[in-house]
C-alpha positions in Angstrom: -1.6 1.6 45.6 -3.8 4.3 44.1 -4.5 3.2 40.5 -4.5 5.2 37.6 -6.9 7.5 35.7 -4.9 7.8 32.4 -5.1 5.9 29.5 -2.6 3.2 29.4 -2.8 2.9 25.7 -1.4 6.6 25.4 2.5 7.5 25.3 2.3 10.4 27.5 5.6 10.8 27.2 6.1 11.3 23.6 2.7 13.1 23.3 4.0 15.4 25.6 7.5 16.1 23.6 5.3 16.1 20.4 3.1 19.0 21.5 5.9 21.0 23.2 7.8 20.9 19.8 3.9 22.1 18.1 3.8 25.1 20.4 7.5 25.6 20.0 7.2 26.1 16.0 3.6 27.7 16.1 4.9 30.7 18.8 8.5 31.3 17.2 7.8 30.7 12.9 6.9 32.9 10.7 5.2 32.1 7.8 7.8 32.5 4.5 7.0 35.0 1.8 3.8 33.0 -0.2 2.3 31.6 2.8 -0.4 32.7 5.3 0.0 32.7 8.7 -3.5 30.0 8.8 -1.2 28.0 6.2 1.4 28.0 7.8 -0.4 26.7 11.2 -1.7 23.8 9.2 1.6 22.6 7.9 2.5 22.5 11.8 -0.9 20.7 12.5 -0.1 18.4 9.7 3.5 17.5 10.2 2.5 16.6 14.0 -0.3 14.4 12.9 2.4 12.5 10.8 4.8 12.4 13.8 2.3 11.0 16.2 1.2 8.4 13.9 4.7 7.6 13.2 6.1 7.6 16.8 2.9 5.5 17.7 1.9 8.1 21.0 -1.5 6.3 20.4 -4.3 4.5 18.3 -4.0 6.9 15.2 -7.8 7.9 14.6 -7.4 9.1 18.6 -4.6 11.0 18.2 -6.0 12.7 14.8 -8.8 13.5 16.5 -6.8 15.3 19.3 -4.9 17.1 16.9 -7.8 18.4 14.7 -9.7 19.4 18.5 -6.5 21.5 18.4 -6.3 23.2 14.6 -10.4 24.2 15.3 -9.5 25.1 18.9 -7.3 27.8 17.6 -9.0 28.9 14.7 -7.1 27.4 11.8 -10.0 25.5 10.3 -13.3 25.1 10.7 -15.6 22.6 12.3 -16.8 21.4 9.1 -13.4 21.4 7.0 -12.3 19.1 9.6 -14.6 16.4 8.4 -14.7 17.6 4.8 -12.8 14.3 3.9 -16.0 12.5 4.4 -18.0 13.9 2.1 -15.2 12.4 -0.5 -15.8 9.0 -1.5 -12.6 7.1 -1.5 -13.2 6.4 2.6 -16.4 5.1 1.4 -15.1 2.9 -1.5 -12.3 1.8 1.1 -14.7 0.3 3.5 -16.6 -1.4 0.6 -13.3 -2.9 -0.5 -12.5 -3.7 2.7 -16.0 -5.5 2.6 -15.5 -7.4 -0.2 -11.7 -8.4 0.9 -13.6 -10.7 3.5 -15.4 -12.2 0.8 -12.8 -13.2 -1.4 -10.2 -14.2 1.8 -13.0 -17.0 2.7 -12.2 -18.8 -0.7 -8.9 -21.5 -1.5 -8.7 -19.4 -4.9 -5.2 -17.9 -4.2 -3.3 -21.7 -2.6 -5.3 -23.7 -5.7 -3.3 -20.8 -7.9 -0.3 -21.4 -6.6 -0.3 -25.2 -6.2 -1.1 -25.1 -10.3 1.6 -23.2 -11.1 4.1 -25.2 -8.6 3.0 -28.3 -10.2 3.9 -27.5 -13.6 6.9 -24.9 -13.3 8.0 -25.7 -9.3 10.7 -28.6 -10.1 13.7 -25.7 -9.2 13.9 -22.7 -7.6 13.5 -20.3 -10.2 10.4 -22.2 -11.8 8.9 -22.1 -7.7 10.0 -18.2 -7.7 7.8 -17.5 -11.1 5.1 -20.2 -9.7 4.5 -17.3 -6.6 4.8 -14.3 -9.0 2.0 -15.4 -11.2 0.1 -16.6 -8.1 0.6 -12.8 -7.0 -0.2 -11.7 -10.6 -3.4 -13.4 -11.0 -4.6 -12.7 -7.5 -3.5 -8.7 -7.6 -6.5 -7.0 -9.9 -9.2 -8.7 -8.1 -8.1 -9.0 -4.3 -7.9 -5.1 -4.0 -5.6 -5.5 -0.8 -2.4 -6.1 -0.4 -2.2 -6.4 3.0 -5.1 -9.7 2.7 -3.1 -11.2 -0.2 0.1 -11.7 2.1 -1.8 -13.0 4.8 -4.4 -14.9 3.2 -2.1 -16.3 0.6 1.7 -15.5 1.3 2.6 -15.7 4.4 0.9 -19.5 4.8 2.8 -20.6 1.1 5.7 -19.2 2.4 5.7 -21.2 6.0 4.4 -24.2 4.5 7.1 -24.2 1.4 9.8 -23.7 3.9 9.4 -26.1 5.8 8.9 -28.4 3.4 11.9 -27.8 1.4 14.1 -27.6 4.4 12.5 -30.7 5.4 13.5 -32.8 2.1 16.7 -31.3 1.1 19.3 -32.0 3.5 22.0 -28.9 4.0 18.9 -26.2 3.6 18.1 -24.5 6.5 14.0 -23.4 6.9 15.1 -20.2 8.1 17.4 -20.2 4.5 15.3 -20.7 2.4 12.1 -19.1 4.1 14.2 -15.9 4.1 14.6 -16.1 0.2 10.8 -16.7 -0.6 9.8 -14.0 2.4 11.8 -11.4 0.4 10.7 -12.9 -2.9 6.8 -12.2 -2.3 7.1 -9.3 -0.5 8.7 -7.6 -3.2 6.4 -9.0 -5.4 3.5 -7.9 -3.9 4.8 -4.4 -4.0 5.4 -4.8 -7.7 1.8 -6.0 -8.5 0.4 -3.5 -5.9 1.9 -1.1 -8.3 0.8 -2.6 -11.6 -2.9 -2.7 -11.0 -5.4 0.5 -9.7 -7.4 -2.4 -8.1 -4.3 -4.2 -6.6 -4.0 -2.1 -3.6 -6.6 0.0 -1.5 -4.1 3.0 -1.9 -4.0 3.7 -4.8 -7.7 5.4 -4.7 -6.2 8.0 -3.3 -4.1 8.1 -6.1 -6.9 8.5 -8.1 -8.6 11.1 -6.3 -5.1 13.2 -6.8 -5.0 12.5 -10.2 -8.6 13.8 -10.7 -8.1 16.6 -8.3 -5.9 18.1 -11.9 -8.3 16.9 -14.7 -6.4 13.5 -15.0 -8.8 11.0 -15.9 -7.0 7.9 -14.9 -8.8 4.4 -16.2 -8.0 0.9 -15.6 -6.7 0.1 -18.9 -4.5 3.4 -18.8 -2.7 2.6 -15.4 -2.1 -0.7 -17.0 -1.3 0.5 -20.0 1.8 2.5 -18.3 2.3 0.2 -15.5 2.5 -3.4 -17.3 6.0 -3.5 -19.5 8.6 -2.1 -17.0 6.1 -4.4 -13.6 6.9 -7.1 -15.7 10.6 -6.8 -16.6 11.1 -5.8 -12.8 8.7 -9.6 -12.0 10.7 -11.2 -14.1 14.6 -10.4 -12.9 13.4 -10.2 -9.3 14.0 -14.1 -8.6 17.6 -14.1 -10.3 18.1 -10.8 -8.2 16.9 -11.9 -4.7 19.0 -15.4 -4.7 22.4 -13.7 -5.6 21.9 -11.4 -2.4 19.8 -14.5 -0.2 22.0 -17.5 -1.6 19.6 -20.2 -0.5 21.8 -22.6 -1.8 19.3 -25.0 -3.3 18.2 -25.8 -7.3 16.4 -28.8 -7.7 13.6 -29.2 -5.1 13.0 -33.3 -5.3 9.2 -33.9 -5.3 8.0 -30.8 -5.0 5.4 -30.8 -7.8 4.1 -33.9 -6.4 3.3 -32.4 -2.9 2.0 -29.5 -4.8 -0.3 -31.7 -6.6 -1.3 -33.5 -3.3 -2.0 -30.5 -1.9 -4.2 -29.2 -4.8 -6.1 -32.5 -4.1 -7.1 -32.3 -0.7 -8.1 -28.8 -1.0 -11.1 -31.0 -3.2 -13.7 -29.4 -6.1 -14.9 -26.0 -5.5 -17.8 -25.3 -3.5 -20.5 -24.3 -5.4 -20.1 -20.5 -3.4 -16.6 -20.5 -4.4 -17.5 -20.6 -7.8 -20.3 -18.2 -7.6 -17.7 -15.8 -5.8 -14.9 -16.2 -8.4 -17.6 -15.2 -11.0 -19.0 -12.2 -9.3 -15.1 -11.0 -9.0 -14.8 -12.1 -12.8 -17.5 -9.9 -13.6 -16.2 -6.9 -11.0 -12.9 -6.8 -12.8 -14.8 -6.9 -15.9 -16.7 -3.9 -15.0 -13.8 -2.1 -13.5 -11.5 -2.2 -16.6 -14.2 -0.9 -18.8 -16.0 1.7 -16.4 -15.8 4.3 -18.8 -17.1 2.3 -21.9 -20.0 1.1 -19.9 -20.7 4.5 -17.6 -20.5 3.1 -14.4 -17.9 4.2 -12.3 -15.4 1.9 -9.7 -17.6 2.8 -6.4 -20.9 1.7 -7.8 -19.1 -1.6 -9.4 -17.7 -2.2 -5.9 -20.8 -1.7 -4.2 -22.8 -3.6 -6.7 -20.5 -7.0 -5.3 -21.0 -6.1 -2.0 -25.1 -5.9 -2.2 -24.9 -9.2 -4.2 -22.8 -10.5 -1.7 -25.0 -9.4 1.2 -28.2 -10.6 -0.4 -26.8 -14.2 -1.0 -25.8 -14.5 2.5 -22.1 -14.5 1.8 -21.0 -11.8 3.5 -22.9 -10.5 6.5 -23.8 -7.2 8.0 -22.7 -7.7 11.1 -19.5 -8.8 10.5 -19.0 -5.5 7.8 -20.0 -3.6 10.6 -17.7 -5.0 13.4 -14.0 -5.1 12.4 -12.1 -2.6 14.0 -9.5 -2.6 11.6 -11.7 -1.4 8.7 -13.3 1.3 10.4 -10.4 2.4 12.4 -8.7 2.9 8.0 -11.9 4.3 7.0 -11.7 7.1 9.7 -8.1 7.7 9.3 -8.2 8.0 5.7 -11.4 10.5 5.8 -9.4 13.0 8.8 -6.3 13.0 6.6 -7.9 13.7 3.3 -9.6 16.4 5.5 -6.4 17.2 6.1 -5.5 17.7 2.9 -8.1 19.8 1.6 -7.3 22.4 4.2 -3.7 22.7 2.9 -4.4 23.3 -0.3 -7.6 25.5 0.3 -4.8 27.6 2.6 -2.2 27.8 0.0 0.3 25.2 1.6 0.5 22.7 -1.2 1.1 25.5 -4.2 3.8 27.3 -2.0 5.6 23.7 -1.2 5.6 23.0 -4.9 7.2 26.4 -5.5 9.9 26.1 -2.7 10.5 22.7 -3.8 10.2 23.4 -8.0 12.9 26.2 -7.4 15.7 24.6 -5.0 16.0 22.0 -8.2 14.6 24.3 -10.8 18.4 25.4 -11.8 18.7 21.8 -13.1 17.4 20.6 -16.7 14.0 20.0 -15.9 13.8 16.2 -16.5 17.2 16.1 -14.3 15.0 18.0 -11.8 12.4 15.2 -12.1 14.6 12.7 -11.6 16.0 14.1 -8.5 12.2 14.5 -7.2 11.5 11.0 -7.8 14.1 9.7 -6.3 13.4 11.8 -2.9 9.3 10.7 -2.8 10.8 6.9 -3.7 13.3 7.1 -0.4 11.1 9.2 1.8 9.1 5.7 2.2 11.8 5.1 4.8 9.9 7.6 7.1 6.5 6.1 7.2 4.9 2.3 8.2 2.1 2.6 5.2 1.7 3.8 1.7 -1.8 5.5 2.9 -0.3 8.1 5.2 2.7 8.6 2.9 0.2 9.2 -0.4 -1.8 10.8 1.6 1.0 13.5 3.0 3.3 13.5 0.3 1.6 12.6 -3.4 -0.4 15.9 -4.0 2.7 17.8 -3.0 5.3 16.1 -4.9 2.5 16.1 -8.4 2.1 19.7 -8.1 6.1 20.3 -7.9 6.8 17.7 -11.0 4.6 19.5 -13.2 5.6 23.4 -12.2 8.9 21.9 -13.3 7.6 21.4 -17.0 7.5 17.7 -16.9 4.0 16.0 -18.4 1.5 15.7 -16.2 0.3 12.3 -16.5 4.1 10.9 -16.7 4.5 12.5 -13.6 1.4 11.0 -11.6 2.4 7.6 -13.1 6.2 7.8 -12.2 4.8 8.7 -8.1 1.6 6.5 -8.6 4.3 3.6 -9.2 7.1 4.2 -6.6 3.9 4.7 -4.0 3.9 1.1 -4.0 7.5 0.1 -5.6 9.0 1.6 -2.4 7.6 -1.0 0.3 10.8 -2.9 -1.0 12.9 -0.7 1.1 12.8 -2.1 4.7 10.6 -4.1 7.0 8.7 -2.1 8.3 7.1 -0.2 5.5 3.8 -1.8 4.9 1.4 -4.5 6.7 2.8 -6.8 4.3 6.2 -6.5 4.8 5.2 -6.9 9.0 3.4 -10.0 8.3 6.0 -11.7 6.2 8.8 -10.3 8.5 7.1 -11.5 11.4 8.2 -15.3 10.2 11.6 -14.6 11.3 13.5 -15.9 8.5 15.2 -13.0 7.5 17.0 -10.6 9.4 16.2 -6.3 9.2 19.7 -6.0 7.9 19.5 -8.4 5.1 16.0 -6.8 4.3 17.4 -3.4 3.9 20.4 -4.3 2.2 17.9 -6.7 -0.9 16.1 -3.3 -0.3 18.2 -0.6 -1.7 19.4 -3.2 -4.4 16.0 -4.0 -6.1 15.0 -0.5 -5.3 17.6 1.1 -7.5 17.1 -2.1 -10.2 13.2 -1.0 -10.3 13.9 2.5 -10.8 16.4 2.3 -13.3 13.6 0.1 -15.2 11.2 2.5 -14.8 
């Protein structure tokens, strides 16, 4: 049997169906009154980037690169504007966070958190459920990566706890009440992700937005907005989650005691462990107060990464091998590039105006609303908060403000749901993957806790 030239990994199938739409609409549109025909090509090269990444046709930096062969093929942008996302440095301070996320992953910090809190407040359920939010809290400004907090720190707590309980209390299932404490950090994550600028790698894009329209967005300020209605939302979520889960359990036996074993055998700190919780100390240090002190996020980031390299804790080979980080890095730079070309061709000013005057016979804040709402539930349509943010965010803060609304409210309000949203299903970030991938709680119950807290958390906000 004659074997095969094409590329296995490839969909050919969907690429095909993909393109033939992308001819389709380039050949038969025509561009609406306020956009260019070049603008109007980009919103076509754009929308079938996010389809192909969706529909999975291939490894994602493969397909973007087919796609921007195509946009400088026919003349739409140039060679260089293609890779004008590089020359912007959030794919830069992603790889260094991405670095440092290595570091910080080799230490017991987050488990010793959580067996401390589970040994003073994990006698019941609900003392167990705050004892994983404040390990989630703690962890969130200084592990700048959601996707290594839930599987560095929650997806083995959950397991472990599961089995555990399930093991000791007779009538509880695992797959009971692992289903209660999957949904239970997962949505917590999503709520800290939100609550901190360095709780989530996203969230630099964020930034980048926000700066894009003279917003000068600190640490202290995101906080500042973020920390009341994160916490109200932290602190319902366990009552919430067991009405919908019912995991039929309250008192959990010995449970403080195992936590305290466990705490035990872990043993003292290593004397690198402590030298990497103090360099992260100092980090988040520098990071909340880079405008008091002059030196911004990137250069605090790579300051820990050149200690860390010098002292032998993290090594260069091992920055420079995972696929995984550049595959993100690469991604991220193409899209911003992206990006850039839609609003350099007018395509992001004449979305904003389409969208600002559909709603814009509303009152403006009832306009608002209804836009917030529509980024919150468009989360259903992608598998990441990067390629959402990155396709959706500048858009949607143009449109909130040609409505009248304050600026900085509105980059908060979609700075917040970027990350609020992951609630919504399983499939919506890595961390909702990992933590689905334990099998203790069915897509339907995951959707239906989903659109609960979702409409709790927004109402909040």
């Amino acid at each position: 049997m004659k074997e095969s030239f094409l590329n296995k990994n490839i969909k050919f199938s969907r690429l095909f169906i993909i393109t033939a739409l992308a001819i389709f609409a380039w050949l038969f549109l025509e561009p609406q009154p306020g956009l260019s025909k070049d603008g109007l090509h980009m919103i076509i090269i754009f929308v079938a980037s996010m389809a192909g990444i969706m529909l999975d046709i291939c490894p994602p930096v493969a397909f973007l690169f087919m796609v921007m062969l195509a946009a400088n093929l026919t003349g739409t942008i140039e060679a260089k504007q293609g890779f004008s996302g590089f020359e912007n440095i959030v794919p830069w301070l992603l790889f260094l966070v991405l670095s440092l996320t290595k570091v910080i992953t080799k230490t017991t910090l987050g488990m010793r958190l959580a067996y401390i809190f589970m040994k003073y407040f994990g006698k019941g359920i609900i003392g167990l459920s705050y004892s994983i939010i404040l390990t989630e809290f703690f962890i969130a400004p200084i592990l700048p990566s959601n996707t290594a907090r839930g599987a560095s720190v929650g997806l083995p707590l959950v397991k472990s706890l599961s089995q555990y309980i399930s093991s000791q209390i007779k009538g509880i299932s695992e797959k009971s009440i692992g289903g209660y404490l999957t949904i239970l950090y997962s949505y917590s994550n999503a709520i800290c992700s939100a609550m901190f600028i360095t709780a989530m790698i996203s969230n630099a894009i964020i930034l980048e937005s926000m700066n894009s329209i003279d917003i000068e967005m600190t640490w202290l300020m995101w906080v500042k907005f973020t920390i009341i209605p994160c916490s109200i939302i932290l602190l319902l979520l366990p009552f919430i989650i067991r009405i919908i889960c019912n995991p039929k359990v309250s008192n959990l036996g010995n449970i403080k005691d195992l936590a305290a074993k466990n705490y035990t055998e872990l043993g003292k700190l290593t004397e690198k462990e402590k030298f990497i919780i103090l360099t992260f100390g100092i980090m988040l240090f520098m990071w909340i107060f880079s405008t008091q002190i002059g030196v911004p996020v990137i250069v605090t980031t790579l300051l820990g990464v050149c200690v860390f390299l010098l002292l032998g804790i993290l090594d260069v080979k091992e920055m420079m091998s995972s696929y995984s980080t550049f595959n993100a890095v690469f991604m991220l730079g193409i899209l911003i590039s992206y990006v850039n070309c839609l609003i350099s061709l007018g395509a992001i000013s004449w979305f904003s105006g389409v969208i600002s005057a559909s709603i814009g016979d509303f009152d403006p804040k009832i306009s608002f609303l209804i836009l917030s709402i529509v980024y919150f539930f468009t989360h259903y349509f992608f598998t990441g908060e990067g390629s959402r943010i990155i396709a959706l965010y500048t858009p949607f803060l143009a449109t909130g403000i040609a409505l009248g609304i304050d600026k900085i409210t509105v980059a908060m309000t979609l700075a917040v749901f970027s990350s609020m949203s992951d609630v919504l299903a399983n499939y919506t970030c890595t961390v909702s993957l990992t933590m689905f991938s334990t099998g203790y709680i069915t897509a339907k119950k995951w959707f239906l806790c989903g659109i609960i807290v979702a409409f709790i958390s927004m109402i909040i906000w």
